[in-house]
N, C-alpha and C positions, 0 to 999 in steps of 0.2 A: 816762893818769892825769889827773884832773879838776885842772882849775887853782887855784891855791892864792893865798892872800893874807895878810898878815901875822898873823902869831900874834898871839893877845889880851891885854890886859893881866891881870896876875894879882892877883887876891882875897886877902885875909888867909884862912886857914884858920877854920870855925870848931869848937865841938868840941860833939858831941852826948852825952859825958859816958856813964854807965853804960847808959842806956836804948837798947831797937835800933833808934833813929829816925835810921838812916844814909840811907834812900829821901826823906824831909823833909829832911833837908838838902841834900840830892844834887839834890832837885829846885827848892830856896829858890836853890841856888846857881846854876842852871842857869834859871831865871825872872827872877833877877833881872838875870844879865847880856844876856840875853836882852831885857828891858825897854832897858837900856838901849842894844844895838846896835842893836835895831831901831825903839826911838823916843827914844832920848835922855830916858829919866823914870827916875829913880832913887829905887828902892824898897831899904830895908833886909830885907836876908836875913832875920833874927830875928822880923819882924812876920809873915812867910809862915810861918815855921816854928811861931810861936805859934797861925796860925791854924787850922791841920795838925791840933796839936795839941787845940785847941781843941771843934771841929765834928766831929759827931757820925758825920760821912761817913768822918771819915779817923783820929778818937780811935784807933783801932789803930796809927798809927806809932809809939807807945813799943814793942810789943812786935814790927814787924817787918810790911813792907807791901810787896806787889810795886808793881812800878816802876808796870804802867800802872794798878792800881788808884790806886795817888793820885793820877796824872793825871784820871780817871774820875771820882775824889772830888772833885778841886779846882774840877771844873767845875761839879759840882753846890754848890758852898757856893758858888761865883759867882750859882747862879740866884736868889739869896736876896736880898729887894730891902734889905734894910738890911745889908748884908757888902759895905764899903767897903777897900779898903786904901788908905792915906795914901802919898803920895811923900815925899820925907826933909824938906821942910820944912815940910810935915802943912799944907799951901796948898789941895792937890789932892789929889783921891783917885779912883782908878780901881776899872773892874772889866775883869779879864783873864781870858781861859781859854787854854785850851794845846791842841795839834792837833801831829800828826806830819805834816799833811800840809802842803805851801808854798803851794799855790792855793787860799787856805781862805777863806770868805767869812766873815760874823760870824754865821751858823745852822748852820754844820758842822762840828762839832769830833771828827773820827774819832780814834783813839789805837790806832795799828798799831806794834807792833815788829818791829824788824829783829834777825835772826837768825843773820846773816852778816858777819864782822868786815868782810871787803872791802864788803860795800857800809856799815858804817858809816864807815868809813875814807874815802870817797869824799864820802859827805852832808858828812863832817866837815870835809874839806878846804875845800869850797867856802864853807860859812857860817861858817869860824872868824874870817874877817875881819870878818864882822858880832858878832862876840862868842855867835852863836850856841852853846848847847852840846846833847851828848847826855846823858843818861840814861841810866846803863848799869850793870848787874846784870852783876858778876863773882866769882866767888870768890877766897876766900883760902888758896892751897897750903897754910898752915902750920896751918891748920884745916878740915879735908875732911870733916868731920862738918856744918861750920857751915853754916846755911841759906843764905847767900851775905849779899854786902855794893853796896850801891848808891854810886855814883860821879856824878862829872857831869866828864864829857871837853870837855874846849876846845880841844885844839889835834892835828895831828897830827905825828908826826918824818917828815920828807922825806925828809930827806937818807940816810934807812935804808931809804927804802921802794924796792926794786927786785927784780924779776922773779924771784928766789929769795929775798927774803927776805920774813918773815910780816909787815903793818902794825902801828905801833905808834904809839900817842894818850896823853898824859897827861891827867890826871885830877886833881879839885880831891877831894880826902876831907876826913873830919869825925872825925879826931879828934886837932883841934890841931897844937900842935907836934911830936906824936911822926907822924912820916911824913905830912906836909902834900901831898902828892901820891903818885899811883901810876901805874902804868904801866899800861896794858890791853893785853894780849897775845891772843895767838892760842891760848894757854896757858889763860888765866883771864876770857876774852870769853865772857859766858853767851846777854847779849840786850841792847837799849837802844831807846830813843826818841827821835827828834830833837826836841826841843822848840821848836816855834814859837808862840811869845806872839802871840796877838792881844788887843789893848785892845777891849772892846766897848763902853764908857761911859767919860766922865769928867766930875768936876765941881766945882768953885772954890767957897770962903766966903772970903767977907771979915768976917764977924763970924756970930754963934753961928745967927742966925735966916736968914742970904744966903744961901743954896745957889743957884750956878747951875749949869747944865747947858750944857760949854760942848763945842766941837765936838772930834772923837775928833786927837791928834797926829798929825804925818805922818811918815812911814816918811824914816827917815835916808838919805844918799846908799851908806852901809855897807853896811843892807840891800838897796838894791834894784841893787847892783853885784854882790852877791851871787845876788840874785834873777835876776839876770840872764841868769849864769856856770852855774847851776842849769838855765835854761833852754836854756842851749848842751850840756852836758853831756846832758840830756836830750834832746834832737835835737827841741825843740818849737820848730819856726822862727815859725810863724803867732803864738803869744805871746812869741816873741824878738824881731821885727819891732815888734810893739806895744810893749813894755817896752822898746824902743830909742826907739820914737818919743814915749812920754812923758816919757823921763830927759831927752832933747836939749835942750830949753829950759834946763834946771836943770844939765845937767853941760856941756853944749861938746860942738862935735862929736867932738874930737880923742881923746880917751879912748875917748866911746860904738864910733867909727869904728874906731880897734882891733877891740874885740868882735868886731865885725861880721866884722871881716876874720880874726880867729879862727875866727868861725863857720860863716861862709860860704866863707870864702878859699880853700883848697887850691889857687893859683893860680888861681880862678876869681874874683877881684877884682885889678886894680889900683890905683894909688893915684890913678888918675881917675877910677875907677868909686867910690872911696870919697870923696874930694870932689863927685860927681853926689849921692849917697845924702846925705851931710852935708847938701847945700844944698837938697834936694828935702825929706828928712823925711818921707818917705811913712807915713802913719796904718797901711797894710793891704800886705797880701802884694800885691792885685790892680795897688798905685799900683806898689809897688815894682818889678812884673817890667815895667807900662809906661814903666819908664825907658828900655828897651830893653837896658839891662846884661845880667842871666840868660836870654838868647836862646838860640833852640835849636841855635846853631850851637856857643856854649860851654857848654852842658849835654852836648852829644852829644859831644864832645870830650875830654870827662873824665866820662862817662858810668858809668867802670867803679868809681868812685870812691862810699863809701857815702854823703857829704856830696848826690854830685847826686840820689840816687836818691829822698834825701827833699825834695831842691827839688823834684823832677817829681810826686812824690805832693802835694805843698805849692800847686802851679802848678793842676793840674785839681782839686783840692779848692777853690782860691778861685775859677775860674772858673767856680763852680758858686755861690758866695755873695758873690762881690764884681762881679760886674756891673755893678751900676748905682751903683758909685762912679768908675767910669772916665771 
């Protein structure tokens, strides 16, 4: 099971009132926590949900909107060069768009849902520490007629999740104080989206006519611990190795070096081979294996293991492109 990090703080509810714009909120809610785990800029849920409401991509969420069409929608009312949203002290105003994907550059915003509770259960674990949230299209038992209802899941139960029992994630809903959270089961899990906010502009006034264009925020220690832990669970060493060696300056070895040794470890690190690594900081797969630690004598050694099999595929893939940094 993917590794876990503290559950997120909790949002007041808000309530979308008689209209079926449950997917706008579900998704304001999930944007907006989202801004702020992954760059510390706080944007008011209401001003997304007005704009939702607003633009002519997405004017359908009063009457009922799939989850990834107003992902789809909200990108395009981004492309609009005067569709600004303010931060809460209307100082700064950004443009963002949304992507299910985590290694997203600022020209590729795919929007893929996921289908299967266990893998959203897993994404979820790992970004909830970043206040990341999902998207998620479930039904309502007590109404099976009803087209379904959109949600935005933050956090998962752990302590329930074990090898007979089905995962279960709470949920932030929209309407109010009557049942301010819900539960996503295995039961009433239809589909969902991990929503990753990428900022792709931002820019400052200081009076009516100063607009300036000032450079894009940086990604929290939140996110990229999480970014991180995403790329252990996914067995991408070669962008595990990088995203170690750019955190190192900014967090300390002592933490990063953990990782590592979750990542790598399976008893093929010890806690000298993890102060070498600390102290060396290797940029590339290629520096790292000339430390001489991942030698072939303890690759061969716990060979049967699936951790080394992706070191050895990891090892002749860089010394095929990392040569000439040695």
């Amino acid at each position: 099971m993917a590794a876990t990090g503290r559950a997120p703080s909790l949002a007041l509810p808000l309530d979308q009132g008689g209209w079926g714009t449950c997917a706008a909120y579900a998704f304001a809610n999930a944007v907006s926590s989202g801004l702020m785990g992954k760059y510390d800029v706080p944007i008011e849920r209401e001003e997304i949900v007005g704009m939702l409401k607003q633009q002519p991509e997405t004017a359908r969420v009063r009457e009922g909107i799939d989850i990834k069409a107003i992902c789809v929608g909200w990108n395009q009312i981004m492309e609009k060069p005067h569709i600004w949203i303010d931060d809460t002290n209307k100082t700064k105003s950004y443009k963002f768009k949304v992507t299910s994907k985590i290694c997203s550059s600022t020209t590729e915003f795919a929007v893929d849902q996921i289908e299967n509770i266990n893998d959203a259960y897993q994404q979820l674990s790992i970004f909830q520490a970043a206040e990341i949230q999902i998207l998620t299209h479930i039904i309502i038992p007590d109404h099976p007629d009803h087209g379904g209802h959109a949600v935005s899941a933050f956090r998962t139960y752990d302590a329930f999740r074990t090898n007979d029992a089905a995962p279960k994630m709470r949920a932030m809903n929209s309407w109010g104080a009557n049942q301010p959270t819900l539960n996503v089961t295995r039961e009433n899990f239809v589909k969902c989206i991990l929503l990753n906010v990428v900022i792709t502009e931002k820019q400052s006034s200081s009076g009516r006519l100063d607009i300036v264009t000032e450079e894009l925020p940086v990604t929290t220690l939140a996110w990229e611990e999480a970014y991180l832990m995403w790329h252990v669970e996914n067995g991408e060493l070669r962008n595990l190795i990088m995203a170690w060696a750019h955190l190192e300056p900014r967090m300390g070895g002592s933490n990063i070096s953990y990782m590592i040794y979750n990542a790598l470890g399976h008893n093929l690190l010890n806690s000298e081979d993890i102060k070498i690594i600390a102290s060396s900081a290797p940029a590339t797969l290629h520096k790292l294996f000339n430390l001489g630690i991942l030698g072939d004598e303890k690759l061969e050694k716990y060979g049967s293991r699936g951790i080394v099999q992706l070191i050895k595929r990891s090892i002749s893939d860089s010394e095929d492109g990392d040569d000439e940094e040695s």
